[in-house]
C-alpha positions as CSV (number, residue, x, y, z in Angstrom):
1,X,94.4,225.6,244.2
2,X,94.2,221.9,243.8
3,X,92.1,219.8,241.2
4,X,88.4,219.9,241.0
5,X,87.2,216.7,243.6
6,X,87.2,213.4,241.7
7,X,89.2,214.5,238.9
8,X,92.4,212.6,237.2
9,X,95.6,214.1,237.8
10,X,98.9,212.8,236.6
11,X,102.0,213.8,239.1
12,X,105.9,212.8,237.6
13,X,107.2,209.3,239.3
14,X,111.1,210.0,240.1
15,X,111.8,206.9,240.0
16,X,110.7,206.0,236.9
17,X,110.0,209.1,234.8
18,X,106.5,208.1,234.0
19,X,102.9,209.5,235.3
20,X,101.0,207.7,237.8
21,X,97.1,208.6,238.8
22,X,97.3,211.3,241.8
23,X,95.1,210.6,245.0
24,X,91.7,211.7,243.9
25,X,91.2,210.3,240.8
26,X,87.9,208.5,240.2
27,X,87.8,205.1,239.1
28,X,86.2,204.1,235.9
29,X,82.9,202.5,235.6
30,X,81.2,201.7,232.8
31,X,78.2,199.3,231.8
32,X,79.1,196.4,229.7
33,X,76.6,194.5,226.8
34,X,76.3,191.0,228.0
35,X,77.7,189.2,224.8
36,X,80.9,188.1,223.7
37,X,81.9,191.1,222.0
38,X,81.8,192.9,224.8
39,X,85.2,192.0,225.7
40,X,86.9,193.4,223.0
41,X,85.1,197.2,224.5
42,X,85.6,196.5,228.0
43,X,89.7,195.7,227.0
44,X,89.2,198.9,225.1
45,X,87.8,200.8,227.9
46,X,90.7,199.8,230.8
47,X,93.3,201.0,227.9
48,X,92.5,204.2,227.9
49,X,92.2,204.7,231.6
50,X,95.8,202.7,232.4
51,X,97.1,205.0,229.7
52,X,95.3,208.1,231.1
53,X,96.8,207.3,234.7
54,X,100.7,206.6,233.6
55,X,100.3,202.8,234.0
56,X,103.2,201.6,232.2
57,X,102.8,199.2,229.5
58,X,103.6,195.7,231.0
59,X,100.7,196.3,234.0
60,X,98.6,197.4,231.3
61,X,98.8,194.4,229.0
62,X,98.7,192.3,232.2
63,X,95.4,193.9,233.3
64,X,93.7,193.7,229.9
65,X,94.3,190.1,229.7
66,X,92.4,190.1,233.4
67,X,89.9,192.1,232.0
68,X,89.1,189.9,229.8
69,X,89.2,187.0,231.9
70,X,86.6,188.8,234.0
71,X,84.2,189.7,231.4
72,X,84.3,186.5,230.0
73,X,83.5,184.8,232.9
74,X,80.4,186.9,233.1
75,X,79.2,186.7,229.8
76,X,79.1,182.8,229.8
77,X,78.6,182.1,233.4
78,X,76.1,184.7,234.7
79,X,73.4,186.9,233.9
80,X,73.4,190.1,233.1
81,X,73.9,193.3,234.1
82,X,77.8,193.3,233.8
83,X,79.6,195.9,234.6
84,X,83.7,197.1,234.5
85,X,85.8,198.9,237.0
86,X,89.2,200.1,237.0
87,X,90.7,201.7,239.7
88,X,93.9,202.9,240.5
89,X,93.6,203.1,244.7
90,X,97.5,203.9,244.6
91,X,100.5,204.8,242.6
92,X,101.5,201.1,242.6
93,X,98.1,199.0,242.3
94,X,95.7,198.6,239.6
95,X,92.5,197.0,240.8
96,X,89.9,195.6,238.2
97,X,86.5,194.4,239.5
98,X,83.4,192.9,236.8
99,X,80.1,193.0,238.8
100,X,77.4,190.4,237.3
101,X,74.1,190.0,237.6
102,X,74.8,186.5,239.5
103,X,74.7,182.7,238.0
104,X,73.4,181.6,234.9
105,X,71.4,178.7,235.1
106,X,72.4,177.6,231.5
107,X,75.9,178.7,230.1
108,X,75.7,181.1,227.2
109,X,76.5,180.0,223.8
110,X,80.0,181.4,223.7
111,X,81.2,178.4,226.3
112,X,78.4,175.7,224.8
113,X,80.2,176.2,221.9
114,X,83.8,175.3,222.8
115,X,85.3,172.1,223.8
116,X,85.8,171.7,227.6
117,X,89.6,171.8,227.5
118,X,89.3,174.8,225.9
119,X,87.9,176.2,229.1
120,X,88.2,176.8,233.0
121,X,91.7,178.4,232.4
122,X,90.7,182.1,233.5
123,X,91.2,181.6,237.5
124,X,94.6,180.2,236.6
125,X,95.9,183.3,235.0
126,X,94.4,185.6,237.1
127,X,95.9,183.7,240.2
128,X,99.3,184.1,238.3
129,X,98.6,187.5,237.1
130,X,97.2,189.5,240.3
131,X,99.1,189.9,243.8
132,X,95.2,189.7,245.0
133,X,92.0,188.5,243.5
134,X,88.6,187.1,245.1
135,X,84.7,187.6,244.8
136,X,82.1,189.3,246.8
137,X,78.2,188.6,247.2
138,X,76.0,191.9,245.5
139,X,72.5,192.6,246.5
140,X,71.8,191.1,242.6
141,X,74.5,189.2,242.0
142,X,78.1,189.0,242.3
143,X,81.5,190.6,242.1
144,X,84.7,189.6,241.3
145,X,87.9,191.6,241.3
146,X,91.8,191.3,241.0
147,X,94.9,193.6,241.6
148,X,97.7,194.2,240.9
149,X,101.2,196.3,241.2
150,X,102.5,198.4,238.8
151,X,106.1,197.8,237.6
């Protein structure tokens, strides 16, 4: 007998000795505060799935820093609801996706804040960082979403 549907299973990786997320495994969602703070939790929250799954440490400190490229970019660029998902579709991709609640018609205090060189760097690194990355209309907002491979 098999896992329960939809649960996380960890199978050996020959190749490399370490665990990887089995077929089945449900991604993690989870809600996120709309504040700057919320970063540090949502970077908290894809931790412990990568590390649940077998994600070996360089993908996961790669996808944190997307993570928190993401949620940043919702927090000061659109409205709320925000919300974080981490996926694992296969034992070689990590896919991260923030869902917003769609633009902002002022920035939030976070970005008013900074200086403007200190900004507009986040595209940049996820470009560098994920083998695939884009956005998608939602019925109240938007999403956008990266991935990328697993060493």
């Amino acid at each position: 007998m098999g896992p329960s549907p939809g649960t996380t299973t960890t199978v050996d990786d020959p190749r490399t000795g370490r665990g990887r997320a089995a077929a089945g495994a449900l991604p993690v969602v989870r809600a996120i505060a709309h504040h700057p703070g919320s970063v540090r939790a949502a970077r908290r929250i894809a931790r412990t799935a990568l590390r649940e799954w077998g994600v070996d440490e360089d993908t996961t400190e790669l996808a944190l820093l997307v993570v928190s490229e993401l949620v940043t970019n919702a927090v000061e660029h659109a409205l709320p609801p925000v919300a974080l998902h981490v996926e694992r579709p296969s034992g070689r991709t990590v896919h991260i996706e923030v869902d917003d609640g769609g633009p902002a018609s002022v920035q939030g205090a976070w970005c008013a804040g900074r200086a403007p060189e200190e900004g507009g760097r986040g595209g940049g690194i996820i470009d560098v960082l994920a083998f695939a990355h884009g956005s998608r209309p939602l019925p109240s907002g938007a999403s956008h979403w990266a991935d990328l491979n697993t060493f």
